[in-house]
C-alpha positions as a Markdown table, in Angstrom:
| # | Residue | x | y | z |
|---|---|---|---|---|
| 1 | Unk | -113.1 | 135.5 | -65.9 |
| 2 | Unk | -112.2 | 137.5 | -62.6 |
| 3 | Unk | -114.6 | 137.3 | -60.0 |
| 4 | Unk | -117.4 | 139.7 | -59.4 |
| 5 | Unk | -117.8 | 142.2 | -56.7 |
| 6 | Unk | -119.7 | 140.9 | -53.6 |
| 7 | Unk | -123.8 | 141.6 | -54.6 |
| 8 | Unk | -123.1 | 142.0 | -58.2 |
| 9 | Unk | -125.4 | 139.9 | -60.8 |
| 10 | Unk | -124.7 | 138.0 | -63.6 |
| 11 | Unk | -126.1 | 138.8 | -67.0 |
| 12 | Unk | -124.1 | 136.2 | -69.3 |
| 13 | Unk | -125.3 | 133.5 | -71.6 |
| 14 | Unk | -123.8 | 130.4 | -69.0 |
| 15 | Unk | -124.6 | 131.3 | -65.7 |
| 16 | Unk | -123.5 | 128.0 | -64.2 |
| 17 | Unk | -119.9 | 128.2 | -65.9 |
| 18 | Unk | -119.5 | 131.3 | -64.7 |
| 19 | Unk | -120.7 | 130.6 | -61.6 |
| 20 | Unk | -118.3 | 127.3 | -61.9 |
| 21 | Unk | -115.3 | 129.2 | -62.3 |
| 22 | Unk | -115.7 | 132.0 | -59.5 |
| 23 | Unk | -116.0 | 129.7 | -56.8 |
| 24 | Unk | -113.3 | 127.5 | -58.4 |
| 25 | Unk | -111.4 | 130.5 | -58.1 |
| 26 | Unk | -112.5 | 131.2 | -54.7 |
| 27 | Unk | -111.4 | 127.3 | -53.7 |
| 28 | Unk | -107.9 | 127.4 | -55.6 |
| 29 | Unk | -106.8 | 130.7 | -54.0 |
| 30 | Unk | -107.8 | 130.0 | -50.6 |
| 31 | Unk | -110.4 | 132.3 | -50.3 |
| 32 | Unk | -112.4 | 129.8 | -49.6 |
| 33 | Unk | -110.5 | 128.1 | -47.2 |
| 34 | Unk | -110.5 | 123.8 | -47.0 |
| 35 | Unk | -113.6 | 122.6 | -44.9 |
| 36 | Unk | -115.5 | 125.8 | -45.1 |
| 37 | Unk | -119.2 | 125.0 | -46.0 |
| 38 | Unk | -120.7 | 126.4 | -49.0 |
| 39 | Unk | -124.2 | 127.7 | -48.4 |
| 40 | Unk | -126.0 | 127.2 | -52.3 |
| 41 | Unk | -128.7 | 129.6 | -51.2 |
| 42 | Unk | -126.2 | 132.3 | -49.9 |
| 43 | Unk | -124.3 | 131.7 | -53.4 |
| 44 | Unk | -127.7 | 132.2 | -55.4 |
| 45 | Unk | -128.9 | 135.3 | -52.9 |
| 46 | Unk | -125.2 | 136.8 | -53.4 |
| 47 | Unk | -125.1 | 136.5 | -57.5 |
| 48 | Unk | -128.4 | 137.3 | -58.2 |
| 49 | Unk | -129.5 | 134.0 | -59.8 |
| 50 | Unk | -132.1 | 131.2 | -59.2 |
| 51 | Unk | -131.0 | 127.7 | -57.0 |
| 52 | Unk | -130.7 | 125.7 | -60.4 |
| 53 | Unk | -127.0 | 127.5 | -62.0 |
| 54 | Unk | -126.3 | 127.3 | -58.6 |
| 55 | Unk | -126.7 | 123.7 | -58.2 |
| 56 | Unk | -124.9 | 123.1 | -62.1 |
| 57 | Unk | -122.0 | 124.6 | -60.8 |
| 58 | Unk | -121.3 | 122.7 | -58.1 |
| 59 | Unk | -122.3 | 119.6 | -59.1 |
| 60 | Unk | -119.2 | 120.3 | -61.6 |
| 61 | Unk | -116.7 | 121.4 | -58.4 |
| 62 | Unk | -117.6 | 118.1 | -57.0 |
| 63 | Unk | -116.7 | 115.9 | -59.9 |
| 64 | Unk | -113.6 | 117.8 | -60.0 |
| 65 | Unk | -113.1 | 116.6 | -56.4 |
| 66 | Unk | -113.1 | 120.5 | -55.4 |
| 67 | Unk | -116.0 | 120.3 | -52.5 |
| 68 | Unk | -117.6 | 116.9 | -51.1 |
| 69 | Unk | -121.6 | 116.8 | -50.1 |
| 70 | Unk | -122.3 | 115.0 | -46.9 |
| 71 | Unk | -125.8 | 113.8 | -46.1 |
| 72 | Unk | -128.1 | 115.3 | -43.2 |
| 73 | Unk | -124.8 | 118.0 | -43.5 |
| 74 | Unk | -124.6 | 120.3 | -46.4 |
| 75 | Unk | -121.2 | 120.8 | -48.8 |
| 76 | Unk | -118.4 | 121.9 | -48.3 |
| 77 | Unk | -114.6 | 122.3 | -49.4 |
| 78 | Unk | -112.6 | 119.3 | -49.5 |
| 79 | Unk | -109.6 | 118.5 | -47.7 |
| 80 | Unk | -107.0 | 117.0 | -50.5 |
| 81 | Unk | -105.3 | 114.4 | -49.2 |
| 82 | Unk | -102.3 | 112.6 | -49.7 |
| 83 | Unk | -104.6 | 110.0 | -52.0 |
| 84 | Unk | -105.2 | 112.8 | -54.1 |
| 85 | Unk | -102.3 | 113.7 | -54.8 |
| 86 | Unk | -101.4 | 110.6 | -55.8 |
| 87 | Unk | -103.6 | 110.3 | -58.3 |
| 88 | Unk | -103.6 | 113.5 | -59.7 |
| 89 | Unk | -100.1 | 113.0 | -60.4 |
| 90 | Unk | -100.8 | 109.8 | -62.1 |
| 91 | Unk | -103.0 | 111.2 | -64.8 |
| 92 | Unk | -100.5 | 114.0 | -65.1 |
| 93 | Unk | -97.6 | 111.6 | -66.1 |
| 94 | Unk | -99.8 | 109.6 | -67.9 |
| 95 | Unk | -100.7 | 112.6 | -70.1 |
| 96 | Unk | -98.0 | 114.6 | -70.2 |
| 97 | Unk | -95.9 | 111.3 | -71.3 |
| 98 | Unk | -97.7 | 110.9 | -74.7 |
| 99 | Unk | -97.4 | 114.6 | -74.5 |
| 100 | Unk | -94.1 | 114.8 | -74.3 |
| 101 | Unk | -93.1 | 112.6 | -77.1 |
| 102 | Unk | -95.8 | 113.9 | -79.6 |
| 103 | Unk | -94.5 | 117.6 | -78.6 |
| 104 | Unk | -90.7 | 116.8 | -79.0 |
| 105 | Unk | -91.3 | 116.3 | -82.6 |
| 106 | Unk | -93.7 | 119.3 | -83.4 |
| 107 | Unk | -92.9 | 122.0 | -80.9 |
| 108 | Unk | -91.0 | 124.4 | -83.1 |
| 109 | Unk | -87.5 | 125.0 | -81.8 |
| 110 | Unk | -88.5 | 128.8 | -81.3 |
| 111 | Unk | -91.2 | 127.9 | -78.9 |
| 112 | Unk | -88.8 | 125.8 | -76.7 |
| 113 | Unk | -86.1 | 128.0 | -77.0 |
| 114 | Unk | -88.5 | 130.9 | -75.2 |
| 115 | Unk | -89.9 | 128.3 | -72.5 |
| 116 | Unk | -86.0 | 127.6 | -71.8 |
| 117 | Unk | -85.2 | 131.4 | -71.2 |
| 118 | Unk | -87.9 | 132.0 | -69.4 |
| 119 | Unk | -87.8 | 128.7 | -66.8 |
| 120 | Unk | -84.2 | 129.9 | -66.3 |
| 121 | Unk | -85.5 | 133.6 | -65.6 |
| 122 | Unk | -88.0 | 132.1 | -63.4 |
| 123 | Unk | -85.9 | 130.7 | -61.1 |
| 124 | Unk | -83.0 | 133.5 | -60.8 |
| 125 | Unk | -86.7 | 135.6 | -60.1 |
| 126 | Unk | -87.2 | 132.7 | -57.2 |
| 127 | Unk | -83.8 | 133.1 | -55.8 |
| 128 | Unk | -84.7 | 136.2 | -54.9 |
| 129 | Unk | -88.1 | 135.7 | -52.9 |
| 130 | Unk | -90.2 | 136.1 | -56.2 |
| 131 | Unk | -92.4 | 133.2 | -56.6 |
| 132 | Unk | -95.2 | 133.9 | -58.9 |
| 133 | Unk | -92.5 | 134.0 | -62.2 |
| 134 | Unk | -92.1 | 130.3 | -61.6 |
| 135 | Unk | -96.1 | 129.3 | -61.2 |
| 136 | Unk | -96.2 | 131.2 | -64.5 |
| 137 | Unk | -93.5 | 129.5 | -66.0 |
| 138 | Unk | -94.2 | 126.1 | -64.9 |
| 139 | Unk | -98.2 | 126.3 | -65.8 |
| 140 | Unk | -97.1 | 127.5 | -69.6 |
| 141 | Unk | -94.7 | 125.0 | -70.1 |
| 142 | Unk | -96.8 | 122.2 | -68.9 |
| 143 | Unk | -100.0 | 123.4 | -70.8 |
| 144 | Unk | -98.2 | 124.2 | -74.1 |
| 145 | Unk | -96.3 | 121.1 | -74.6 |
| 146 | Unk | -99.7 | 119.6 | -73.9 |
| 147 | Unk | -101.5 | 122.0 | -76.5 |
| 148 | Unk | -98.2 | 121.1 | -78.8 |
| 149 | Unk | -99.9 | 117.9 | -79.7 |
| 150 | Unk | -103.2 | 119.4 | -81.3 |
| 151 | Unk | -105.1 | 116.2 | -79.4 |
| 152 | Unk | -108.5 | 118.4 | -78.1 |
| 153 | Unk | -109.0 | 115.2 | -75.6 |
| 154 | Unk | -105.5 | 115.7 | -74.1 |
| 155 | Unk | -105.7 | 118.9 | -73.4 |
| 156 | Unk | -109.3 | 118.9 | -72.2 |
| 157 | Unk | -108.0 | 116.1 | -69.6 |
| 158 | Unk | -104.9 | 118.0 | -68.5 |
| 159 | Unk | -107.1 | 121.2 | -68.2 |
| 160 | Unk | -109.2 | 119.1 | -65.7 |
| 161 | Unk | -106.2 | 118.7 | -63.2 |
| 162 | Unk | -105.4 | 122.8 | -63.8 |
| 163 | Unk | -107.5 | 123.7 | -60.4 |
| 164 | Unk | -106.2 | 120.5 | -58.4 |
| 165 | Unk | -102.6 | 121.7 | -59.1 |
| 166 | Unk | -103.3 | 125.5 | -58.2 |
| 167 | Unk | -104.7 | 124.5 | -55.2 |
| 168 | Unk | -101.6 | 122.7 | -53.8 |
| 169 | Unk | -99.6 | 125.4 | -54.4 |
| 170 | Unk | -101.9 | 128.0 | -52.8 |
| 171 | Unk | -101.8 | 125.3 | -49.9 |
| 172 | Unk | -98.3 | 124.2 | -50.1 |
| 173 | Unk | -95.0 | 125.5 | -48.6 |
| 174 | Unk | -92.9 | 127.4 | -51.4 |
| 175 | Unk | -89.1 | 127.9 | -51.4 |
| 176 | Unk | -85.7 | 127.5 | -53.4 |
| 177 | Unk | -85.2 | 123.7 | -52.9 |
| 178 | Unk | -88.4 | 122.7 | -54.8 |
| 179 | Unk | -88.7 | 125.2 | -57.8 |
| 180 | Unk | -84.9 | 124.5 | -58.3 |
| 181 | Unk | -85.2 | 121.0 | -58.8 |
| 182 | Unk | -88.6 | 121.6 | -60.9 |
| 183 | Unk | -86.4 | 123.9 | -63.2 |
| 184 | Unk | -83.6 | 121.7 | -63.5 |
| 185 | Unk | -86.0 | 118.6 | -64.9 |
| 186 | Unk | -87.9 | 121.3 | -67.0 |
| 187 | Unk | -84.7 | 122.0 | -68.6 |
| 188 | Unk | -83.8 | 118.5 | -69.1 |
| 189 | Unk | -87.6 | 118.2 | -70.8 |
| 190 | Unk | -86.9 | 120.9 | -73.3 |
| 191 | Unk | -83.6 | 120.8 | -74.1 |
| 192 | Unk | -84.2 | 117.1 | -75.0 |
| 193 | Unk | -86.8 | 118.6 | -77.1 |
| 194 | Unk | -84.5 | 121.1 | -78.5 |
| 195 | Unk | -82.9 | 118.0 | -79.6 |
| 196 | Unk | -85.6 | 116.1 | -81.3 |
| 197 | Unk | -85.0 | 113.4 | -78.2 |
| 198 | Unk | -88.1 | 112.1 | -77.6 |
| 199 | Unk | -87.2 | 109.2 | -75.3 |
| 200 | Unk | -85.0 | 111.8 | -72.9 |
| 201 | Unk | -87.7 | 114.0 | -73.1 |
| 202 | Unk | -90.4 | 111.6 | -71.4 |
| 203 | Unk | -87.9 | 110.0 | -69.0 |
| 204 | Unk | -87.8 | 113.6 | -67.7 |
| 205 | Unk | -91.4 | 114.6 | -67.7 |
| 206 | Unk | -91.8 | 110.8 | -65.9 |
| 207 | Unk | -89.4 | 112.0 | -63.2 |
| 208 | Unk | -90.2 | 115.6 | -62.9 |
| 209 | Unk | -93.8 | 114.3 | -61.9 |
| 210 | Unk | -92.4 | 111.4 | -59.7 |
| 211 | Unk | -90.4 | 114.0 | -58.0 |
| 212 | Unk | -93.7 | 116.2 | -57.5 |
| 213 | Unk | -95.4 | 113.8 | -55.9 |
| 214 | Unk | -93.0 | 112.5 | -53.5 |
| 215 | Unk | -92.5 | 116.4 | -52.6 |
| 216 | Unk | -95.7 | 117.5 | -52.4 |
| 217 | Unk | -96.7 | 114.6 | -50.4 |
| 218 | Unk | -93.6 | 115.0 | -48.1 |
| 219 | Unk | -94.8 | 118.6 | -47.4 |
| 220 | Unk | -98.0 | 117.3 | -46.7 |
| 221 | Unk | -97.0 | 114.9 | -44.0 |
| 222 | Unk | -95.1 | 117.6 | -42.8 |
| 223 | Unk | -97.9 | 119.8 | -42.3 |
| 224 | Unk | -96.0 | 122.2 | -44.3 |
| 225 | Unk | -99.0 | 122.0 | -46.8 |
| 226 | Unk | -102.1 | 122.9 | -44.1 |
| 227 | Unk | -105.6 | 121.1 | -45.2 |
């Protein structure tokens, strides 16, 4: 849902989840920038709504590691660290493993075939300064060859990690070098798949995430991610 103008109220059935996913939003896009503090009273005055939603929602950002509440201090947005990361990328690779082998057998070749075409169109886009092709790209390929293996637990988990990953990219440092060698191992990943490989196809995916982390942690340390 997009997020509502500045004073406006909510009239929906789940305040809190709509409440969860504006300021999720907010976080992710760096409107709210990392180690801002979030005021709950100032988010109840601004929406209209009483403390409790209020206090739903963020309970739910903090399990999802979005903000941190300090005692005696108030909450605010977390700071991801190189820790994070870290394990972020391990329950991606340990998802998108299984993932990967179940969807190399039932991802019609159609599908693959247009997540091929548009990877590679996403990076000539890249090439050229255009960036927002390949979060587009990379974010369906991921999610579908997750949603390829019908496994409602599976997706739900990678779906928790959806924020997480938008956030780094929002944070990071973007340019040819990384999407490039992103594309080439999702290319690897579905034409393997194309092929009916399994085993190819989750070597890949293993690598691809690998790779991931040691980048996104090497931009990190380079302050070329700011948190």
């Amino acid at each position: 849902m997009p997020p509502l103008a500045k004073g406006s109220s909510l009239v929906v059935d789940s305040i809190a989840d709509q409440l969860y996913g504006i300021l999720s939003d907010r976080i992710t896009t760096g409107a709210y920038a990392p180690g801002a503090r979030l005021d709950p009273q100032a988010v109840a005055a601004e929406f209209g709504v009483s403390r409790t939603p209020v206090r739903e929602a963020l309970a739910r950002l903090e399990h999802d590691q979005l903000i941190v509440t300090r005692p005696r201090s108030g909450t605010f947005v977390a700071r991801p660290g190189v820790a994070d990361v870290h394990e972020v990328c391990q329950l991606r690779k340990g998802i998108e493993w299984v993932a990967t082998g179940i969807a190399a057998a039932a991802m019609p070749l159609e599908q693959i075939a247009d997540l091929r075409a548009e990877a590679v169109e996403a990076l000539q886009r890249a090439e050229r300064g255009d960036y927002e092709p390949f979060f587009a790209s990379d974010s369906r390929l991921h999610n579908e060859i997750v949603a390829a293996t019908g496994n409602a637990r599976l997706i739900k988990a990678r779906t928790s990690t959806e924020p997480f990953v938008q956030w780094l990219r929002v944070l990071g440092a973007t340019g040819p070098h990384r999407i490039a060698g992103s594309t080439r191992r999702h290319l690897e990943i579905l034409d393997a798949m194309a092929a009916r490989d399994a085993t190819t196809a989750q070597q890949a995916a293993a690598v691809h995430l690998d790779e991931v982390e040691e980048w996104t942690i090497a931009d990190m340390e380079s302050e070329a991610i700011t948190t």
